[in-house]
C-alpha positions as CSV (number, residue, x, y, z in Angstrom):
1,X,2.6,3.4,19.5
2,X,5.3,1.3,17.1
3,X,8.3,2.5,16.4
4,X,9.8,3.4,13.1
5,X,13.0,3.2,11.4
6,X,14.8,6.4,10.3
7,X,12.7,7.5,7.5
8,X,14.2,6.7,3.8
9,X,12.5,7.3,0.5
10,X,13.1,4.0,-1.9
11,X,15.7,4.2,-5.2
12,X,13.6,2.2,-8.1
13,X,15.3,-0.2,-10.3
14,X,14.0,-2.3,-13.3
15,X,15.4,-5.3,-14.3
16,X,13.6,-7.2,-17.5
17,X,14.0,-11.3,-17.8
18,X,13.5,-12.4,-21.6
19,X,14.3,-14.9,-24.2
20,X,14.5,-12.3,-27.0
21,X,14.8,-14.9,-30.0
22,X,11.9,-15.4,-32.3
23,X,11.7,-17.3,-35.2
24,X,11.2,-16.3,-38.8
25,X,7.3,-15.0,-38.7
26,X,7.0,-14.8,-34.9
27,X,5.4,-11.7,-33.1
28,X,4.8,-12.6,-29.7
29,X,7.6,-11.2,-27.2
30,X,7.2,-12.0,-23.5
31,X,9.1,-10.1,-20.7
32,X,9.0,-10.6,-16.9
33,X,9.7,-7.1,-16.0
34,X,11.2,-6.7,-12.0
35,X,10.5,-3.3,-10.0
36,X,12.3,-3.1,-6.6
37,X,12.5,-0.1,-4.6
38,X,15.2,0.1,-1.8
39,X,15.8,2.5,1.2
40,X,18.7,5.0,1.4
41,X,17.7,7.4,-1.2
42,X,17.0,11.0,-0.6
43,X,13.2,12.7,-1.5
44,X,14.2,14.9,-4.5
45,X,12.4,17.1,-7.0
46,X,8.8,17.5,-5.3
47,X,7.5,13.8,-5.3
48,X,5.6,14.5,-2.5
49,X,4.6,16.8,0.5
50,X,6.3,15.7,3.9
51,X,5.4,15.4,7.6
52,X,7.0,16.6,10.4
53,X,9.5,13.3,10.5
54,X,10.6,13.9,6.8
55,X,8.7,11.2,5.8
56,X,6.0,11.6,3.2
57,X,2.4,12.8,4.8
58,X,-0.2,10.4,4.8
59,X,-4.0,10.3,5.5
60,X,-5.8,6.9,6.6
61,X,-9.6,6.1,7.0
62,X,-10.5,3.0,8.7
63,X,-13.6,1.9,7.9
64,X,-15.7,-0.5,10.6
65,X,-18.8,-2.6,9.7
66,X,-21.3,-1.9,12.5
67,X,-24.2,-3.8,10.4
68,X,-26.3,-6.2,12.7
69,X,-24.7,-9.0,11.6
70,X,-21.6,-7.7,13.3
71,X,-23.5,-9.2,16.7
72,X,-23.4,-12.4,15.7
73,X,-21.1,-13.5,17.9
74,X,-21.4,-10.6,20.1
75,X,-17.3,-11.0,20.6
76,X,-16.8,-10.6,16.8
77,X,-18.2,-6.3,17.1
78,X,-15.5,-6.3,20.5
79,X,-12.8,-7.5,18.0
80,X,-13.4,-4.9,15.3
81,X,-13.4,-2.4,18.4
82,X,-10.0,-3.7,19.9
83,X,-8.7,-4.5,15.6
84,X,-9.5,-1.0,15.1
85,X,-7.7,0.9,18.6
86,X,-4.6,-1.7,17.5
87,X,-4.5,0.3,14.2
88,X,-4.9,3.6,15.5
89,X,-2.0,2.8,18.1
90,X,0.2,1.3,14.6
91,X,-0.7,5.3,13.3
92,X,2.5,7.7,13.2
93,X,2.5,10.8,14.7
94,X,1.3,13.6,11.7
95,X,-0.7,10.8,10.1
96,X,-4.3,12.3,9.4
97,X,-6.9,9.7,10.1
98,X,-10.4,9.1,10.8
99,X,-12.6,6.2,11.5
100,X,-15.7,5.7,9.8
101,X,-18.8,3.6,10.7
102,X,-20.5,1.7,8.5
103,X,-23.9,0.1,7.9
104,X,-26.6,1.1,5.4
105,X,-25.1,4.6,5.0
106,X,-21.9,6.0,6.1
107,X,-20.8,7.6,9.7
108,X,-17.6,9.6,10.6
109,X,-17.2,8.3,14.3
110,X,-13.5,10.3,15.3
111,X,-12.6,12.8,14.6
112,X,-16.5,13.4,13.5
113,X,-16.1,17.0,12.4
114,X,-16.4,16.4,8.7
115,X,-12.6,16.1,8.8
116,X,-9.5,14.2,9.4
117,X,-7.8,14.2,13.1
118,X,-3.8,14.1,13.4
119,X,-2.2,11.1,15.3
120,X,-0.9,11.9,18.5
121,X,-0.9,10.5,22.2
122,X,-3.9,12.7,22.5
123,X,-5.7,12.3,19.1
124,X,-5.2,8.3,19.4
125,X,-6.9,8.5,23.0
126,X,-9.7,10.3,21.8
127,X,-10.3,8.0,18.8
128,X,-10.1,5.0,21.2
129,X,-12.5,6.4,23.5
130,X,-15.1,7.5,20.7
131,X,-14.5,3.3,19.3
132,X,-16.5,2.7,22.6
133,X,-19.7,4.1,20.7
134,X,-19.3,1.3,17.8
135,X,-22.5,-0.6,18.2
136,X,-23.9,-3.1,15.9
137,X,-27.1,-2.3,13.7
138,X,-28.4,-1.5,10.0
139,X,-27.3,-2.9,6.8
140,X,-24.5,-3.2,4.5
141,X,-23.6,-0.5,1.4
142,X,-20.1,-0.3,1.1
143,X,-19.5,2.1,-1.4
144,X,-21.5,4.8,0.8
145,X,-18.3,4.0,3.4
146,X,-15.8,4.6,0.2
147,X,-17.4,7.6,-1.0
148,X,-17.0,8.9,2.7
149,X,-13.5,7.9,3.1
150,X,-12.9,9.6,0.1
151,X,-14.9,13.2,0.8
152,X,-12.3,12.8,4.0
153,X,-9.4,11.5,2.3
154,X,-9.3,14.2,0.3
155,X,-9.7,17.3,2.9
156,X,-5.8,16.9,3.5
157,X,-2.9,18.2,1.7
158,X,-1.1,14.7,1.9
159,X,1.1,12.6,-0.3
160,X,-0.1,9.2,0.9
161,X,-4.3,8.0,1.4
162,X,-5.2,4.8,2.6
163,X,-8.0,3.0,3.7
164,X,-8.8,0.1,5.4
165,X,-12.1,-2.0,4.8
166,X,-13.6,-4.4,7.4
167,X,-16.4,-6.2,6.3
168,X,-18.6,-9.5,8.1
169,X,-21.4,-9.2,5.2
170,X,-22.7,-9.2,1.7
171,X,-23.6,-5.1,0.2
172,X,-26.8,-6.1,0.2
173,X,-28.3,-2.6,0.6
174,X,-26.8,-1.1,-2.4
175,X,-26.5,-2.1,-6.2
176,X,-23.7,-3.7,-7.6
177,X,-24.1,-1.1,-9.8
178,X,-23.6,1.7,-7.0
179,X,-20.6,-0.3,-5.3
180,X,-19.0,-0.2,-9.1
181,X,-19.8,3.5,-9.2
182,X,-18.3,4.1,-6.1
183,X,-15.1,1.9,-7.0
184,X,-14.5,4.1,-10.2
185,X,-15.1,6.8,-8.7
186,X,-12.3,6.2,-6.4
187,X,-9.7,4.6,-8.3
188,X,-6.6,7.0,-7.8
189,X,-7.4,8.6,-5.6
190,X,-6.7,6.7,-2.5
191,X,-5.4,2.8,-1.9
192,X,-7.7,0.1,0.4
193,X,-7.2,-2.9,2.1
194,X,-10.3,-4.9,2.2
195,X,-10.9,-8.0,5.4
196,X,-14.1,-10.1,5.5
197,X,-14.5,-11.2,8.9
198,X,-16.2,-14.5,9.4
199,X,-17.4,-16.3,6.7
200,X,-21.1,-14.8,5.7
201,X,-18.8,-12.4,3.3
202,X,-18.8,-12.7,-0.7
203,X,-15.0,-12.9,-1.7
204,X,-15.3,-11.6,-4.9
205,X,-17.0,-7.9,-3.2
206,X,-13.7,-7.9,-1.0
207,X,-11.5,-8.9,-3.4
208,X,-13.0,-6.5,-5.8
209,X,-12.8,-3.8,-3.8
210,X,-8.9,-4.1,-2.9
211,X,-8.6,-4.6,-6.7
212,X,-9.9,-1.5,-8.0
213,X,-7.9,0.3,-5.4
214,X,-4.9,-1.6,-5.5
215,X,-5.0,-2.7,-2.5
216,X,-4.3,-6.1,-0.3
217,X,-7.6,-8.5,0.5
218,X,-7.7,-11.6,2.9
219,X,-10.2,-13.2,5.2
220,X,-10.0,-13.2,8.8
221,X,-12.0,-16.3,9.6
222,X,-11.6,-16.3,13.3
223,X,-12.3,-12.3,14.6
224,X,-9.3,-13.1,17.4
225,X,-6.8,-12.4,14.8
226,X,-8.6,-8.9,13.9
227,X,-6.4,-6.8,16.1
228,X,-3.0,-9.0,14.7
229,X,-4.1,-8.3,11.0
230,X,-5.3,-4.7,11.7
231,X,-1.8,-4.0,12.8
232,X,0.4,-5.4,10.2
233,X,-2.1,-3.7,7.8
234,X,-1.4,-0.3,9.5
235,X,2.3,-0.7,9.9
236,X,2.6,-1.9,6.2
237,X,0.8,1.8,5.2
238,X,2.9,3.5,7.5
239,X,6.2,2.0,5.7
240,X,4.8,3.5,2.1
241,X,7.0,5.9,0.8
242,X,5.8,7.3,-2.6
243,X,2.1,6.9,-3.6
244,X,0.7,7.0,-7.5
245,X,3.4,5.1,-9.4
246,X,3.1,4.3,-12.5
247,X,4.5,2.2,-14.9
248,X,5.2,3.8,-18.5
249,X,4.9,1.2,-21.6
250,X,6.2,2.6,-24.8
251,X,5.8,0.6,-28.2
252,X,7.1,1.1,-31.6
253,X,5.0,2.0,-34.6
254,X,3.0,-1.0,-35.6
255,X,3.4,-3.2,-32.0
256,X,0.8,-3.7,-29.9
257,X,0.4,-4.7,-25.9
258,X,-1.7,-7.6,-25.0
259,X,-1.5,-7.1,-21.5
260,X,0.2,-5.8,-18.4
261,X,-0.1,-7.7,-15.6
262,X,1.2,-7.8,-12.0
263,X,2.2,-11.4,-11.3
264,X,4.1,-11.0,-7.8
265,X,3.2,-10.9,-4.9
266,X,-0.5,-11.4,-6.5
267,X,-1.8,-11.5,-9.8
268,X,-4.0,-8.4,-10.7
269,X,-4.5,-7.7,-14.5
270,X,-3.8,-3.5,-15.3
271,X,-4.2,-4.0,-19.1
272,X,-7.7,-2.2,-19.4
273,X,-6.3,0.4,-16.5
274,X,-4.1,2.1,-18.6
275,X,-4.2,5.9,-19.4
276,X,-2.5,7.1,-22.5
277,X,0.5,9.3,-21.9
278,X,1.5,10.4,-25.6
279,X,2.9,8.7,-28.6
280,X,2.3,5.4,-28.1
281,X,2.9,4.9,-24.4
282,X,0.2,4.4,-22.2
283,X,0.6,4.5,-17.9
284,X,-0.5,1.7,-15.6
285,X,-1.4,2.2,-12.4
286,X,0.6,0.1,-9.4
287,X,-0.3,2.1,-6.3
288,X,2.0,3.1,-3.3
289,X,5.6,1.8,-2.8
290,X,7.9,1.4,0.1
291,X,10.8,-1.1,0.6
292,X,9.6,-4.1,-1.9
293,X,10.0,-5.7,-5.1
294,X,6.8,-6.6,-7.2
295,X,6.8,-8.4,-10.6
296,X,5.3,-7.5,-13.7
297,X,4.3,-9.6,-16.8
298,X,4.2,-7.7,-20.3
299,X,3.1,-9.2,-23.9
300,X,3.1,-7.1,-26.8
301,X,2.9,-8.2,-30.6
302,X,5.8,-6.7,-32.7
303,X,5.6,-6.4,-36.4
304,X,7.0,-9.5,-38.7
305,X,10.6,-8.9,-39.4
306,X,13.5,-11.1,-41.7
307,X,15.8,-13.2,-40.1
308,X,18.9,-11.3,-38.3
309,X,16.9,-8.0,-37.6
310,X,16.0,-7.0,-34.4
311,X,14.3,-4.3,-32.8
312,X,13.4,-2.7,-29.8
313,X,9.9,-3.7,-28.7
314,X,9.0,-1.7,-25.8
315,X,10.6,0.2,-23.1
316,X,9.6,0.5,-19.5
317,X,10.0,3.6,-17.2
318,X,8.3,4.4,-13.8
319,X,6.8,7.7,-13.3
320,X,5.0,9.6,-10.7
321,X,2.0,12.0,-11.8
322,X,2.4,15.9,-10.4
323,X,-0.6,17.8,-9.6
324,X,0.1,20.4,-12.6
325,X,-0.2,17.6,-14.9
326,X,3.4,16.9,-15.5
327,X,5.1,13.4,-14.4
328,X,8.2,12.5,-12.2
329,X,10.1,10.2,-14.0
330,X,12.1,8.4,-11.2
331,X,15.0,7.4,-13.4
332,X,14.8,3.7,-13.7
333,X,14.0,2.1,-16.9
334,X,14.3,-1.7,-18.9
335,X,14.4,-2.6,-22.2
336,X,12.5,-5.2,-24.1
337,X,13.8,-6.8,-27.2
338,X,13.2,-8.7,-30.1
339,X,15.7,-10.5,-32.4
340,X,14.8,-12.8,-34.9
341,X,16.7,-16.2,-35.4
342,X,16.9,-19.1,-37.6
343,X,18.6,-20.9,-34.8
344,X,15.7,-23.0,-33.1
345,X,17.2,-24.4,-29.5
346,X,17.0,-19.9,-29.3
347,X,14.0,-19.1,-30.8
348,X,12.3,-21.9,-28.6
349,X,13.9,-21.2,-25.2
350,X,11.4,-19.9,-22.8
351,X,12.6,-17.8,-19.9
352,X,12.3,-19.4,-16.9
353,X,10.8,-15.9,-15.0
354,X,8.4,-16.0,-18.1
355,X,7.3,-19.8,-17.7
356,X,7.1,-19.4,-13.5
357,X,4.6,-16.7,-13.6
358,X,2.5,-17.8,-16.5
359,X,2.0,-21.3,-14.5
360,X,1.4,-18.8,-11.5
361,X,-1.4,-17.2,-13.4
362,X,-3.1,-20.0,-14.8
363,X,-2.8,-21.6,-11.0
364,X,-5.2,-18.3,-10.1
365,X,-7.5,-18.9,-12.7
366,X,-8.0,-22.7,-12.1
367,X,-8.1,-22.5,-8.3
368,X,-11.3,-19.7,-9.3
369,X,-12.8,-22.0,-11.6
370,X,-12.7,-24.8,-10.0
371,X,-14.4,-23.4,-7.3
372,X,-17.0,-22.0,-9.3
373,X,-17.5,-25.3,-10.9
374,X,-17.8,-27.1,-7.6
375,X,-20.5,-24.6,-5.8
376,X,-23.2,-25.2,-9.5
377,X,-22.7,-29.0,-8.2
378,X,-20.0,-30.0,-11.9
379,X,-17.8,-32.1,-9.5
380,X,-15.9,-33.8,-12.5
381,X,-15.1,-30.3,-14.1
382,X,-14.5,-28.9,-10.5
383,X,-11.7,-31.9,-9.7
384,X,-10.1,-31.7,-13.5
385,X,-9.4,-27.9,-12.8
386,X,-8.8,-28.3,-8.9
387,X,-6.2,-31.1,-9.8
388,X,-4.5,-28.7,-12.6
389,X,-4.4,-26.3,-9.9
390,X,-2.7,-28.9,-7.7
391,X,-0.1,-29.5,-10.3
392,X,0.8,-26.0,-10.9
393,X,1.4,-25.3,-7.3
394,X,3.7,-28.4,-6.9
395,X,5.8,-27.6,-10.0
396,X,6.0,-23.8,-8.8
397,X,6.7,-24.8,-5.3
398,X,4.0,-22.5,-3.8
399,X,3.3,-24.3,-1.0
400,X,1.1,-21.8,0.5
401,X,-1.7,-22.6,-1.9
402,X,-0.7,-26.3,-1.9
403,X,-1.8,-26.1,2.0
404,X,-4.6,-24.7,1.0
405,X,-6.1,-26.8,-1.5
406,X,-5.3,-29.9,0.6
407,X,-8.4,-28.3,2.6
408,X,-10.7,-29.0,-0.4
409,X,-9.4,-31.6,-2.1
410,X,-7.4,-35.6,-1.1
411,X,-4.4,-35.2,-3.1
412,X,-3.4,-38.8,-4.5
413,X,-0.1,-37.6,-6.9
414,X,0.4,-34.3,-6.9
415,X,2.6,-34.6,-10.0
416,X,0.2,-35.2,-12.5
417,X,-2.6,-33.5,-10.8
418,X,-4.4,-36.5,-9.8
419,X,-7.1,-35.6,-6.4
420,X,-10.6,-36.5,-4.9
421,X,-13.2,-33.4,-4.0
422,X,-13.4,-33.8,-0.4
423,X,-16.8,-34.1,0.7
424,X,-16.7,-31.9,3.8
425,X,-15.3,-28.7,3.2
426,X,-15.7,-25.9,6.1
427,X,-16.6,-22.8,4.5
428,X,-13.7,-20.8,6.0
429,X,-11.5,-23.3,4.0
430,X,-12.9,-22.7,0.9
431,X,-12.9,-19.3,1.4
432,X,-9.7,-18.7,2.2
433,X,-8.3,-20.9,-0.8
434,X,-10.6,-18.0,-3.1
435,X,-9.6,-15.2,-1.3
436,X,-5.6,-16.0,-1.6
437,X,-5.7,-17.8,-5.0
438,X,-4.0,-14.6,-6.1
439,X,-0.8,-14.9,-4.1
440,X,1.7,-16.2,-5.9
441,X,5.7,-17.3,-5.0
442,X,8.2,-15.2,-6.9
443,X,10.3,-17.5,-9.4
444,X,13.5,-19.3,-7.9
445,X,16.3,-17.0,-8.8
C-alpha cells in the first residue's frame, strides 16, 4: 500500500491578472483568474465528512472493460488485471471502493454485494483475488458502467466519489444518446478519469466522458504502462481534499459573461455549466481539489461608460455546496475591473496571462481541427491549421504538444508555422496528439 503524508486540508487563494483600461466605448474586459489551494489549513465549518485518518472520506469505483476486444492481445485483459490490483494497492485505508465490470451491461465484481467494500490489508486481498475472475467477452455500453458506479457511489456517506474508466473500444452497444443521458445524469455527483487502451478507442467518447465529469483523459497506447497510469490516477484521488467546488461569478446590473473557461492544466469550457445562485451570480463547477493551482479565463461585457469612470465588473469567490442547500464560502475572493481611459499605450495593453492562454486555447481548437480536416482527406486545410497549431506551441513554449505534432507533421520553420503532413502517421500518434490537445503550459510568470 503507498504511503501518505500527514493529512492537510488546502487554504484557497485567488489572484486575478488584467489590463483593466478600456477605451472610450469598449465593453470587453478579460481576466485570467488563478485558484491555488495549499496544505496546512485546518477542516473547519462542516465541508465535509472525515475518515478515520482525519482526512476527508472518499468512495472510488474502478471500472474495467472486459468487452471481447479486451483479448486482442490476450496480454492487454492481464494488464487491466494487474492496472487494476495496482490501484486497489494505491487505495487508503477507510476508502470505500468497488470494482465494476464492464461489457454490454454493467457487473459489480468486489465487493459484489450491491455495495461498496472498505480498503484494508484484507479488503484489498479480496478484491485482488476476485480481479482473477475478469474475463474478456460482450460488448461495449459505457454509460450502463456509469450508472452503476453511481447507484454504488452513492450508497456511502462520503465527502469525496471518484471513478476511474478504462476503455479498449468504441460504445457501440448503446446510443450516443444513452451514453449523454448517463453523463448528465451524473454530473455532480461523482468525478472520473477516463483511459482508452490501445488504439481501436474514439477520443472524443473518452474525452467526453472525463469532461462531463470533470475528470482527467489520456490514452495508454501500449497496455504495459496500464498498471504505471492506474497508480498515479489512484494516488492523485487519494491526495483530493475538498470535493464540489465551485466558482461564484457575480456581475453588475447590465454586464454580461461570455464565458468561463478553465485554461490550466487543460482547457475545458464551464460557460453553459453554470447554475444560478441569486442576483446575478451564477456557480460553475471545477470538481475536487487538493494541493494545486488551476487557471481560469473569464470574459464578461460591461456596460459603455465616459472616460475616467470605472467600475467593478465582476467578482470571484469559491464556494462549496452543503447538503441543506446552503454554500461554504471558503473565504477567497478576486476582483475584476474596468476603467476607462483616453490614454491608448493603456487601453491597448494586453495582459500577458490573458494573451498566453487565449493562444493556448486556440492551440486546442486547431490541433482538433486540423485533425478533423486531415481524416475527410482536406490536406491543405489540415496543414494551414496544423502549422497554426505549430506556431502557437512554439511561441507558448509548450513543448509537450510541440513533441507531439512533430509525430504528424515535418516541421520546416516553426516560427511562422510553416510544415508538411507526414504521410505515415501511426495511429497511436495521432491519437495521442487529440487526446492531449487540451493540456496546456501555464504562462511564464
Amino acid at each position: 500500500m503507498a504511503n501518505f503524508a500527514k493529512p492537510s486540508v488546502p487554504r484557497f487563494s485567488v489572484d486575478v491578472y488584467q489590463n483593466e483600461y478600456l477605451p472610450e466605448g469598449g465593453r470587453e474586459v478579460n481576466a485570467i483568474v488563478t485558484v491555488t489551494a495549499t496544505g496546512g489549513g485546518t477542516l473547519g465549518g462542516g465541508l465535509s465528512p472525515a475518515a478515520p485518518d482525519g482526512r476527508p472520506s472518499a468512495a472510488v469505483a474502478i471500472m474495467v472493460d472486459c468487452s471481447g476486444s479486451m483479448d486482442y492481445p490476450p496480454t492487454k485483459m492481464r494488464n487491466a488485471r494487474d492496472a487494476t490490483a495496482a490501484a486497489v494497492d494505491t487505495l487508503r485505508d477507510g476508502t470505500h471502493f468497488a470494482v465494476i465490470a464492464g461489457t454490454h451491461v454493467a457487473t459489480e465484481v468486489y465487493p459484489g454485494d450491491g455495495g461498496l467494500a472498505v480498503a484494508s490489508p484484507t479488503t484489498r486481498h479480496r478484491a485482488k483475488q476476485a480481479l482473477r475472475r475478469l474475463a474478456s467477452g460482450g460488448g461495449t455500453a459505457i454509460g450502463t458502467w456509469l450508472r452503476l458506479a453511481d447507484r454504488l457511489l452513492s450508497s456511502a456517506d462520503v465527502a469525496l466519489r471518484h471513478g476511474i474508466l478504462l476503455t479498449d473500444g468504441r460504445n457501440e452497444h448503446e446510443s450516443p444518446e444513452d451514453l449523454r443521458a448517463a453523463l448528465d445524469a451524473c454530473a455532480g455527483r461523482f468525478t472520473c478519469d477516463a483511459r482508452g487502451v490501445g488504439t481501436d478507442w474514439e477520443v472524443k467518447e473518452v474525452t467526453g466522458v472525463a469532461s462531463a465529469l470533470l475528470g482527467t483523459a489520456d490514452i495508454v497506447a501500449d497496455p504495459a504502462g496500464l498498471a504505471a497510469d492506474f497508480t498515479r490516477m489512484m494516488e492523485t484521488a487519494m491526495g483530493k481534499e475538498v470535493a464540489d467546488v465551485a466558482l461564484r461569478v457575480w456581475t453588475p446590473v447590465g454586464t454580461t459573461i461570455r464565458y468561463v473557461k478553465q485554461v490550466a492544466p487543460a482547457v475545458e469550457d464551464l460557460t453553459a455549466r453554470r447554475t444560478e445562485a441569486g442576483p446575478r451570480a451564477g456557480d460553475y463547477p471545477t470538481g475536487s481539489w487538493g494541493d494545486e493551482s488551476r487557471d481560469y479565463h473569464l470574459c464578461v461585457e460591461v456596460p459603455s461608460a465616459g472616460l475616467g469612470r470605472e467600475m467593478l465588473a465582476a467578482r470571484v469567490s469559491l464556494v462549496v455546496p452543503q447538503p441543506d442547500g446552503s454554500v461554504q464560502n471558503l473565504g477567497a475572493q478576486g476582483l475584476v475591473r474596468a476603467v476607462w481611459t483616453d490614454d491608448m499605450t493603456a487601453s491597448t495593453a494586453i495582459s500577458p496571462q490573458v494573451a498566453h492562454y487565449t493562444g493556448q486555447a486556440e492551440l486546442a481548437q486547431v490541433i482538433k481541427q486540423g485533425l478533423d480536416l486531415r481524416k475527410v482527406g482536406d490536406f491543405d486545410g489540415a496543414t494551414a491549421k496544423l502549422g497554426r497549431a505549430v506556431q502557437l506551441a512554439s511561441a507558448s513554449g509548450n513543448a509537450d504538444t510541440a513533441k507531439l505534432l512533430s509525430k504528424v507533421v515535418d516541421v520546416v520553420d516553426a516560427a511562422t508555422g510553416t510544415v508538411r503532413l507526414k504521410t505515415r502517421v501511426t495511429e497511436a500518434d495521432e491519437m495521442t496528439l487529440e487526446t492531449r490537445s487540451t493540456k496546456t503550459v501555464r504562462v511564464k510568470k
